[in-house]
C-alpha positions in Angstrom: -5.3 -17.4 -9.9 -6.0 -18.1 -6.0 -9.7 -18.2 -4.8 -10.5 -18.0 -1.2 -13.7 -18.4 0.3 -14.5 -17.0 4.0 -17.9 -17.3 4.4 -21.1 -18.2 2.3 -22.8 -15.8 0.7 -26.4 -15.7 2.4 -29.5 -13.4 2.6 -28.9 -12.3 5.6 -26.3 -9.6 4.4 -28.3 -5.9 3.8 -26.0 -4.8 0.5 -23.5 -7.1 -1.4 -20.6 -5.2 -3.2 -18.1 -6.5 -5.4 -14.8 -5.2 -4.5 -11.4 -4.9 -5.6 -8.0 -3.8 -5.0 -6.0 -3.2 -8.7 -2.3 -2.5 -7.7 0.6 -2.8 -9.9 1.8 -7.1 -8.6 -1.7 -8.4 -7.8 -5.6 -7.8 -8.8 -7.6 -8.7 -6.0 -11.6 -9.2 -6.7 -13.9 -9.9 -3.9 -17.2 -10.3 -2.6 -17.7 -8.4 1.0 -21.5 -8.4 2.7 -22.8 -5.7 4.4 -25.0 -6.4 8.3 -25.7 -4.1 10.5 -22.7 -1.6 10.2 -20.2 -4.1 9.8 -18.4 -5.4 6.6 -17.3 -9.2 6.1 -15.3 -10.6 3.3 -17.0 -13.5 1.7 -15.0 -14.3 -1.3 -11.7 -13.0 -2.3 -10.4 -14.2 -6.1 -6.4 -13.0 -6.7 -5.1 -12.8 -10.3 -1.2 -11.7 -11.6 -1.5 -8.3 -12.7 1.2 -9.1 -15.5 -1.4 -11.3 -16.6 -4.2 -9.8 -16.9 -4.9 -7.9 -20.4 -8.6 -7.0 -19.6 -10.2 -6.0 -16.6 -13.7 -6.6 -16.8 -12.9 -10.0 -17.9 -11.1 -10.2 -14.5 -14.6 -9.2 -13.3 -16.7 -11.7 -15.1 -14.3 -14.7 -13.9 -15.3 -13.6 -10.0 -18.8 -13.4 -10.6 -18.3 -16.9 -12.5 -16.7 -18.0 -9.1 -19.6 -16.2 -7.2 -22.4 -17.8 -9.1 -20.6 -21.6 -9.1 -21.7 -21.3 -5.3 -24.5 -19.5 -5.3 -26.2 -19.0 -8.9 -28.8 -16.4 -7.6 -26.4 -14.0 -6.2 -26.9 -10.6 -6.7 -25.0 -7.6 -6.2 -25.7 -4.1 -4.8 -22.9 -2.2 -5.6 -19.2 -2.2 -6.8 -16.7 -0.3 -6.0 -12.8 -0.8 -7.6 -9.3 0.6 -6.5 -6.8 1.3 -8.7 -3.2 2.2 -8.7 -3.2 5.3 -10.9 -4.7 8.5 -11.3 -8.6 8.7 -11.4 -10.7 10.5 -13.2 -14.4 10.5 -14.4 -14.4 7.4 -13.1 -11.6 6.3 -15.3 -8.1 4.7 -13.6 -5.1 4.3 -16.0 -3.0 2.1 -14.1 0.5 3.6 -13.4 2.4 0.3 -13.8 0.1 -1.3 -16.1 -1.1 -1.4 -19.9 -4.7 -1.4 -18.9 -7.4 0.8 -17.7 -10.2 0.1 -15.1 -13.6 1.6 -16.5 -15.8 2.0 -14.5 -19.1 2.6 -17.3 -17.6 -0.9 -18.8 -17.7 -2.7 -15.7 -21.7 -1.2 -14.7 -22.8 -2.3 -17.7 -20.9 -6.0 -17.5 -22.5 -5.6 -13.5 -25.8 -4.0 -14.5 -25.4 -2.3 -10.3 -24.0 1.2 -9.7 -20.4 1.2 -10.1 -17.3 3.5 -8.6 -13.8 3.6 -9.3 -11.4 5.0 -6.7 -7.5 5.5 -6.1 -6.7 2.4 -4.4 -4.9 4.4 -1.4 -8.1 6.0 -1.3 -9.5 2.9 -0.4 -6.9 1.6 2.0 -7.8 5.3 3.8 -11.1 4.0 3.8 -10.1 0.9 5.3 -8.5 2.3 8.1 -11.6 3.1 10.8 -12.0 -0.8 10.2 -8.7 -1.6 11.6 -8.5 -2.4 15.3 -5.2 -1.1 16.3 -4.9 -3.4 19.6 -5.6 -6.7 17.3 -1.8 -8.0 16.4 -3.2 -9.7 13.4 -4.2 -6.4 12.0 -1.5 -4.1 13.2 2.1 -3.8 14.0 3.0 -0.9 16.6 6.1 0.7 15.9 6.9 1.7 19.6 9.8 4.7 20.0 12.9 3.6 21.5 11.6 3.5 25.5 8.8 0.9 24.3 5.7 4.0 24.2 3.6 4.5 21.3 0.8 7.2 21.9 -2.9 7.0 21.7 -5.1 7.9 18.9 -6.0 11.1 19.1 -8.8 13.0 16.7 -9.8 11.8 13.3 -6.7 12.6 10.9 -5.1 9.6 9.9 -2.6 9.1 6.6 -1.3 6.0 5.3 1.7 5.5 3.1 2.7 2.4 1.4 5.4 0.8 -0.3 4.7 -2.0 -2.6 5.2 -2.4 -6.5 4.7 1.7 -6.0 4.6 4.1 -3.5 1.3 6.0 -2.5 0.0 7.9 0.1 -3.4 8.8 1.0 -5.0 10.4 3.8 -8.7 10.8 5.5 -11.0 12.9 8.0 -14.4 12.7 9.7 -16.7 15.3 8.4 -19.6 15.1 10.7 -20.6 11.5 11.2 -18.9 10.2 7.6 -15.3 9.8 6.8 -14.0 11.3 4.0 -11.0 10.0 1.9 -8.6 12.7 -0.3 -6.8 11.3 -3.6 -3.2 11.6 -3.4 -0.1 11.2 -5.8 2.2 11.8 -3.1 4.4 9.0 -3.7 5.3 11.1 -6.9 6.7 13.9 -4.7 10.7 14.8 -5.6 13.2 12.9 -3.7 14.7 14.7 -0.8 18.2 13.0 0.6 19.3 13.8 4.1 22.5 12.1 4.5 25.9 10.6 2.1 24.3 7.5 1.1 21.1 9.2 -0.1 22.8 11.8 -1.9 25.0 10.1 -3.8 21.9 7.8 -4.9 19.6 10.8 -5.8 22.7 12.2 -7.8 23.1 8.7 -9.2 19.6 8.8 -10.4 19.8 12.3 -11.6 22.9 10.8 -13.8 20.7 8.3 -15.1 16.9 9.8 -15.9 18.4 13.6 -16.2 15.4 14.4 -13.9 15.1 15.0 -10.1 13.7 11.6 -8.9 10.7 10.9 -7.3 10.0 9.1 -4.0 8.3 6.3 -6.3 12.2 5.6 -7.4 13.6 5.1 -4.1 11.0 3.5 -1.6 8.8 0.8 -3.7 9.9 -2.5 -4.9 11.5 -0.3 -7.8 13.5 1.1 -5.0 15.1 -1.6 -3.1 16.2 -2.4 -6.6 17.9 0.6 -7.9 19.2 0.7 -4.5 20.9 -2.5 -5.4 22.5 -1.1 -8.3 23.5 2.1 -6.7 25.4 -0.3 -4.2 26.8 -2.3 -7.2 28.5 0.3 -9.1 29.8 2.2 -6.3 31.3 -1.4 -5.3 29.5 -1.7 -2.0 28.3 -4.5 -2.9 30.4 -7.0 -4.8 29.7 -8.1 -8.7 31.7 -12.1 -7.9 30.1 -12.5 -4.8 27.6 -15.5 -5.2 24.8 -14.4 -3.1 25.1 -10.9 -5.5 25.2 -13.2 -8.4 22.3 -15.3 -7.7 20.1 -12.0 -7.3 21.5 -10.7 -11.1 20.3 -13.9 -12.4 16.6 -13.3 -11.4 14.1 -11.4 -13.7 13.9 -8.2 -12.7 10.5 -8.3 -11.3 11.7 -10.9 -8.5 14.6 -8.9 -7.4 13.5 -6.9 -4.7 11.7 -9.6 -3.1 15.7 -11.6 -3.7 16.9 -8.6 -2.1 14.9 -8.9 1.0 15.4 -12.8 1.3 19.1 -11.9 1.8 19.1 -9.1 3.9 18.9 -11.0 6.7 22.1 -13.3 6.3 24.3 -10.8 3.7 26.0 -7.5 4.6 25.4 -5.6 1.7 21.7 -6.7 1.2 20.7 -5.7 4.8 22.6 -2.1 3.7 20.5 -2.2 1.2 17.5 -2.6 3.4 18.7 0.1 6.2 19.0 2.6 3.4 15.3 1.6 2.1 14.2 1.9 5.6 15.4 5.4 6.5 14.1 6.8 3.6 10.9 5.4 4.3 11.1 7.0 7.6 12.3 10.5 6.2 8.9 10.2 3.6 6.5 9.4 6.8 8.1 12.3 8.8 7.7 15.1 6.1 3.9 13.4 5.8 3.2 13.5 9.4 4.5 17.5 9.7 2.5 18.1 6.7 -0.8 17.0 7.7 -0.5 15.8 11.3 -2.2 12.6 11.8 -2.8 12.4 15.6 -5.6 9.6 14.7 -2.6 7.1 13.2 0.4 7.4 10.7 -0.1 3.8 8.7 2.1 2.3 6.7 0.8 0.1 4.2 2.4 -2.3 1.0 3.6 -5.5 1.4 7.5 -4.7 1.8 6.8 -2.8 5.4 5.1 -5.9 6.5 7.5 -8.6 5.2 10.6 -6.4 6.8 9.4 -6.2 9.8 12.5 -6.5 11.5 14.7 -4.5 9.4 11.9 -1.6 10.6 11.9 -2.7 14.3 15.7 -3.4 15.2 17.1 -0.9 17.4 13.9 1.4 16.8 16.1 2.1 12.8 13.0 3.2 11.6 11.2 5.4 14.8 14.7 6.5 15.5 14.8 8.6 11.8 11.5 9.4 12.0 12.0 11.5 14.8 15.3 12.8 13.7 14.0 16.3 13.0 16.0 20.2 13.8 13.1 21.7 14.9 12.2 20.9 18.4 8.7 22.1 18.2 7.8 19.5 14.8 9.9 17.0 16.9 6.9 17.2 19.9 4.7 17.0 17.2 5.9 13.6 16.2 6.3 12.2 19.2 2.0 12.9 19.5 2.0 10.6 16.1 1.8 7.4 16.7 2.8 4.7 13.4 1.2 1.6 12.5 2.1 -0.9 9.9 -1.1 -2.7 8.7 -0.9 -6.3 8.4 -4.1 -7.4 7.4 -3.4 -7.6 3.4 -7.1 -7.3 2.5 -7.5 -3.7 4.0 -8.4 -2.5 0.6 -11.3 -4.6 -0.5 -12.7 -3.5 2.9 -11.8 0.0 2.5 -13.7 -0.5 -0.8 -16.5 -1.8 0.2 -16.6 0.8 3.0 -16.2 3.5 0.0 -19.1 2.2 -1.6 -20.9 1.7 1.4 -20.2 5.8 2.4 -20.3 7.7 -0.9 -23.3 5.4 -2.8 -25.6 5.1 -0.7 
C-alpha cells in the first residue's frame, strides 16, 4: 500500500468525493475537493489489485487514512471506476475475482454512491487535461513536426494497460457526457505478415477469433513474446530471453519493455505492439471522429514513449489508410498520450460532480 497526501483536507472545499480508479494491476482510492469549478486531489491511497479480496474493505482503510488526519471529515459523494462491465451500479471486474458494489459501499459511506466504467471516467477526465502542459500530455506530432488543434467537443481515449479499453465523450449543451465502451473487446483485425501470422497463431491456440484485448494490453506484449519464440524470432538460449522466462508471468511485459531498448527481438516485439496500437486508434478515430483529441491512455503508451515517437512508428501507421478522403480525416485528429496517471480519480470526481448533483 502507497499513501500520498497533496493537500489537507479543509472546509474550504464546496463537496468532498471519495474517488477511485479499480483497474486490473492497481486500486487507486482517493480523496479529491471540489472549489469553485475546479477539482484538487487531496489524498490518493494505492493498493495491489492481486491483493485485494474485498473492496469495501479497500474503502474503509482510505477513510481510516482520511480520518487519521482529519477525524471530522466528511464526504459528499463517491464515485468508483472499474475495469469491467457495469451494470445497476454493479462492476464485475474483467481481470479480477471481485466485484465493486456500489449499494455496499453507500451503506459502508452512508453518502450517495456511483459506480462507473473506469474508461468512462478517464473520458471524464479529459476536459481536465491541459494539452499544452508537458506534465499532462505527450503530443504525437506527424512526421513534419504538426499536430492540429482541437477542434469541437468529440474526444475518445483508448488505453493499454493490464487491458485494453476505449471510451469516448461529448458535450451536450453545457455538460459532458461520457458513453460506456467495451471496445477493447472488438475482433482482432491484422494488416500485414507479422500480424497475421500472430492472429492465426492465436486462432490455433483459443479456437476463437481474438480480441484486441489479446494483442495490445500487457497480455499482448506478452503473447507477442511467445509468438516471436516459437516462430524462432526470438531465441529460447539467448540470456536476455532467458532471464524474461524466468519471471512470473505477471512481470513479463513490463521485462519485455526493460529490454526493448538494448535487445533486437524485444524492441520487435515492441514495434509490432506499437503498430497495432496505431491500426486500433485509426479504425477508432474513422469510426467516431474525435476532432476534440484522440488520447491514449494506460501505462504502457506512457512508459514507451520512444518506441511510439521514433521515426513518427506510431503517427506514420496511423495514417497509413487506402482511402484518401478517411486519410484527410485523420490528419484533422490530432493524438495525445496522457501522462498524468491520476486522470481517473479526477475524471471520477468530475463524474460525480456532473451526473449527482
Amino acid at each position: 500500500m502507497r499513501i500520498q497526501w497533496f493537500k489537507e483536507i479543509d472546509k474550504r472545499y464546496r463537496k468532498l468525493i471519495l474517488v477511485g480508479d479499480v483497474g486490473g494491476t492497481n486500486t487507486n482510492l482517493g480523496v479529491a475537493g471540489e472549489l469553485g469549478g475546479k477539482i484538487e486531489l487531496l489524498l490518493e491511497v494505492v493498493f495491489e489489485s492481486s491483493s485485494v479480496t474485498k473492496f469495501t474493505l479497500c474503502v474503509k482503510k482510505t477513510m481510516e487514512i482520511a480520518r487519521e488526519n482529519h477525524p471530522n471529515v466528511a464526504f459528499d459523494l463517491c464515485c468508483v471506476s472499474g475495469a469491467g462491465p457495469v451494470k445497476d451500479n454493479f462492476c464485475k471486474m474483467t481481470n479480477q475475482d471481485w466485484v465493486i458494489d456500489g449499494n455496499e459501499i453507500q451503506e459502508t459511506l452512508g453518502v450517495p454512491t456511483l459506480i462507473i466504467n473506469d474508461f468512462s471516467a478517464i473520458s471524464f477526465g479529459l476536459p481536465l487535461l491541459d494539452v499544452t502542459s508537458d506534465k499532462q500530455v505527450e503530443v504525437l506530432r506527424r512526421p513534419d513536426g504538426t499536430s492540429p488543434e482541437p477542434q469541437g467537443d468529440m474526444r475518445a481515449v483508448v488505453g493499454a494497460g493490464t487491458g485494453l479499453g476505449v471510451g469516448f465523450m461529448a458535450k451536450m449543451g453545457d455538460r459532458w457526457r461520457a458513453f460506456p465502451s467495451e471496445g477493447g473487446h472488438m475482433d482482432f483485425a491484422d494488416f500485414d505478415e507479422d500480424t497475421k501470422g500472430f492472429k492465426a497463431w492465436i486462432m490455433d491456440t483459443i479456437d476463437l477469433v481474438p480480441e484486441y484485448e489479446m494483442a495490445i494490453s500487457g497480455s499482448g506484449i506478452k503473447n507477442l513474446f511467445y509468438y516471436y519464440l516459437e516462430k524462432d524470432v526470438l531465441k529460447k538460449d539467448d540470456p536476455v530471453i532467458q532471464t524474461i522466462l524466468r519471471e512470473a508471468e505477471v512481470n513479463k511485459p513490463a521485462a519485455i519493455s526493460k529490454a526493448a531498448s538494448t535487445h533486437e527481438g524485444c524492441h520487435r516485439v515492441l514495434v509490432t505492439f506499437v503498430k497495432m496500437y496505431a491500426r486500433l486508434a485509426a479504425s477508432i478515430a474513422a469510426f467516431l471522429i474525435p476532432r476534440g483529441g484522440l488520447y491514449l491512455a494506460g501505462g504502457i503508451s506512457g512508459k514507451n514513449l520512444e518506441v511510439f515517437t521514433k521515426d513518427h512508428l506510431f503517427m506514420r501507421t496511423f495514417e497509413q489508410h487506402c482511402n484518401p478522403n478517411i486519410l484527410r480525416v485523420l490528419q484533422e485528429i490530432p493524438i495525445y498520450v496522457i501522462k498524468d496517471y491520476s486522470i481517473s480519480l479526477y475524471g471520477a470526481a468530475n463524474a460525480a460532480l456532473s451526473l449527482m448533483v
